[in-house]
C-alpha positions in Angstrom: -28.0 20.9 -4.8 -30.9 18.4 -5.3 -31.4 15.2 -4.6 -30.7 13.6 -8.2 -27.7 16.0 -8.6 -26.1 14.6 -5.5 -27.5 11.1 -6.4 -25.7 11.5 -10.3 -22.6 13.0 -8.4 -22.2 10.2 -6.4 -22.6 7.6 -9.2 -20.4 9.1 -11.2 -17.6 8.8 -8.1 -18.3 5.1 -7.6 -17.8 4.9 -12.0 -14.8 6.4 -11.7 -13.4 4.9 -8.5 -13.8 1.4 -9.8 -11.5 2.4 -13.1 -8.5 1.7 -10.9 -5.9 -0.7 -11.7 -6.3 -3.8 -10.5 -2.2 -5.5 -9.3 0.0 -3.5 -7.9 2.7 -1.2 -9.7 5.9 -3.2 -11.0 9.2 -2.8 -9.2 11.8 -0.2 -9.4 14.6 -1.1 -11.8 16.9 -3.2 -9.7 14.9 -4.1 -7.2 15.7 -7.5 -5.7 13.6 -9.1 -3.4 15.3 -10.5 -0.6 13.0 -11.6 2.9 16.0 -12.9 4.8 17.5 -8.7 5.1 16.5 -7.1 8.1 14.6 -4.2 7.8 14.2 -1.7 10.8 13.0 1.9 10.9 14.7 2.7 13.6 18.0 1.7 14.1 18.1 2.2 17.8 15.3 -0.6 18.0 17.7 -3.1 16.1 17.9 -6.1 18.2 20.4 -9.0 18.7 18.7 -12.5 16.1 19.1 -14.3 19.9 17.5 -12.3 21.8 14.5 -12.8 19.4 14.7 -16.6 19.7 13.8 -15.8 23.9 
């Protein structure tokens, strides 16, 4: 490969890279947004709301 193939290959990347979309995808239908639910991966890890006050 020479040098202005891999110079027009990587142009072309950066083109096409920066064709993205620029926000983030809409929610699912149904989707409501509540920050006050806890949300834990683990459930073992779960701890007591006063022990996190400590």
């Amino acid at each position: 490969m020479t040098t202005r193939t891999a110079i027009v290959l990587l142009l072309a990347a950066l083109v096409l890279s920066a064709c993205g979309s620029d926000r983030a995808p809409p929610p699912p239908e149904g989707y409501k947004y509540d920050p006050d639910r806890d949300f834990v991966l683990d459930p073992l890890v779960r701890e007591k709301k006063n022990d996190q006050k400590k």
